[in-house]
N, C-alpha and C positions, 0 to 999 in steps of 0.2 A: 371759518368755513370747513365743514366736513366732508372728506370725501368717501363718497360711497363704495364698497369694496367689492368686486365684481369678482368672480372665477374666471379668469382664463383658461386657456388650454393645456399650459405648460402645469397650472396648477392639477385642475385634473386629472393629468397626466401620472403627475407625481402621487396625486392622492393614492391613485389604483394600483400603481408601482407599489406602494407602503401597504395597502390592502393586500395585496399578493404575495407579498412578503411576509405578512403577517398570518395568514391562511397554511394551514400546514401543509396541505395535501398540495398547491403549486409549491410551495418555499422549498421543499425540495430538488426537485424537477428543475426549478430555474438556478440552486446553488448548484449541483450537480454539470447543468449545463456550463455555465460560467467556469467551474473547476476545470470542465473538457477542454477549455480556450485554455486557461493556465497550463493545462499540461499537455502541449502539443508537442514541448522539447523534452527531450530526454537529460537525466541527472549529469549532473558535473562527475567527475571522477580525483579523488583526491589523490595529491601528488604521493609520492611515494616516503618522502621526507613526512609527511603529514600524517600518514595512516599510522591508526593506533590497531592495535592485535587482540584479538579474540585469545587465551589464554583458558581459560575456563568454559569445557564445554558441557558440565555437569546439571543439564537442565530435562527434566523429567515436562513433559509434554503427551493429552491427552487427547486421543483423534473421538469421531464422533459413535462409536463403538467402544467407549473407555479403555480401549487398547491402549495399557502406556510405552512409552516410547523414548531414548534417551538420545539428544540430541548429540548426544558423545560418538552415534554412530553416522553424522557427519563430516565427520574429525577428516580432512587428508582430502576434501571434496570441495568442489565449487559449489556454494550455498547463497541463495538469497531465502533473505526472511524478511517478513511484512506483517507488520500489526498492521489490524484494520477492525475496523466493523462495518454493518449492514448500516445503519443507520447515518453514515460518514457521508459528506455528498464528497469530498476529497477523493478518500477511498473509493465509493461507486465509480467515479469518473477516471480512474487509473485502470479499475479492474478488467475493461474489455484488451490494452495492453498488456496485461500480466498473464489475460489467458494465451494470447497470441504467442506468447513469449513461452509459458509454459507446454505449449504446443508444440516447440520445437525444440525444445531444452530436455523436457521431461525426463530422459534417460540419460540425459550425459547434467543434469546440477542438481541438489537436492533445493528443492521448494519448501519451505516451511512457511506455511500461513498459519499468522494466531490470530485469536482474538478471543475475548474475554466475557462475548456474548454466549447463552443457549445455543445446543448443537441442533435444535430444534429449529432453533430461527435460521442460524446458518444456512442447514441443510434446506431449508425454506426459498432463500435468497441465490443460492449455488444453481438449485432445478430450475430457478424461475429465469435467471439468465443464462441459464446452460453453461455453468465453468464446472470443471472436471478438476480441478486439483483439491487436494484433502487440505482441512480446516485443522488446527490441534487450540487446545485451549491451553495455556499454563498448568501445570500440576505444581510446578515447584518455581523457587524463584529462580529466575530469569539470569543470565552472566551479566556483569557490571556493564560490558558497552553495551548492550541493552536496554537502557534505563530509560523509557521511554515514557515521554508526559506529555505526549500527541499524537494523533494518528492522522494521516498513513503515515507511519514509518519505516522505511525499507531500506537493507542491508544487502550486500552483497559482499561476499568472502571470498576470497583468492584459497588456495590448497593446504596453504600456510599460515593461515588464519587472521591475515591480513585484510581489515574493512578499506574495501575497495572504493566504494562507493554509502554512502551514509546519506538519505534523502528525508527530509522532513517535507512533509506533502504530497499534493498529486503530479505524479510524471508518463512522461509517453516513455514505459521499459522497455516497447516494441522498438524503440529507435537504434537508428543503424550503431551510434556510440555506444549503446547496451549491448547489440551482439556482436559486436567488433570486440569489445572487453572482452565477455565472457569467452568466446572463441581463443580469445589471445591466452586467457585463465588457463583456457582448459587443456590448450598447447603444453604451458608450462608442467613441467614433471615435477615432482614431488623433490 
């Protein structure tokens, strides 16, 4: 005896889910959203025993005016840097904390955002969501703790070149352990 196979609800359910998923223009939208639930906490902070050192600051980086620029001239600075791109839903879902953060940081830490996309596009994606911090593309390669084979990936450097913090993925950087660091960073003298 054969039974006949009926659609339930849970099934349809799930078809539409996979349709949606599959469909570009939500698959975003709902990755993005989902990444905003993962990153509601802010990055761990690596112990002190643990952090490796930035050593090499000889990296040539290009804003969207091909002005080049040497990252050499963050040397002695509280620094975060963040690969990312537009197309990231990680990335997107980090970025409205990193403007909030840049918003109050701005003049006391150096901001380095890369990415490896057109400054056309960039510049595209910055107006549309109104974030104000400058984009730079690599010009040159990148210092060895660098070596990044995912994005978001975000950095933060103590004065002394010590990575503070080393994050793969999306995080809330607006959280109180992020400016609780930095502040503490930036206490610390040279």
């Amino acid at each position: 005896m054969f039974r006949r196979k009926t659609f339930s609800l849970k099934n349809i359910i799930f078809l539409i889910l996979i349709a949606v998923l599959i469909i570009p223009q939500t698959r975003q939208p709902i990755q993005v959203f989902l990444h905003k639930g993962l990153a509601l906490f802010g990055p761990s902070i690596i112990k002190d025993a643990k952090q490796s050192s930035l050593v090499n600051y000889d990296w040539k980086l290009k804003d969207n005016e091909n002005v080049i620029s040497n990252f050499e001239a963050t040397k002695g600075q509280v620094v975060l840097v963040n690969f990312w791109a537009t197309w990231c839903p990680p990335c997107i879902a980090e970025m409205p904390s990193m403007q909030l953060l840049y918003n109050d940081y701005k003049d006391r830490v150096a901001f380095v955002f890369v990415s490896n996309e057109k400054h056309a596009v960039i510049n595209q994606f910055l107006e549309k969501n109104k974030y104000t911090f400058k984009v730079y593309n690599p010009a040159t390669k990148y210092p060895e703790p660098f070596d990044v084979t995912s994005i978001p990936r975000t950095f933060l450097i103590d004065k002394q070149g010590h990575i503070v913090i080393d994050k793969n993925g999306a995080a809330n950087w607006n959280s109180d352990t992020v400016r609780k660091t930095i502040d503490d960073l930036l206490k610390d003298s040279f």
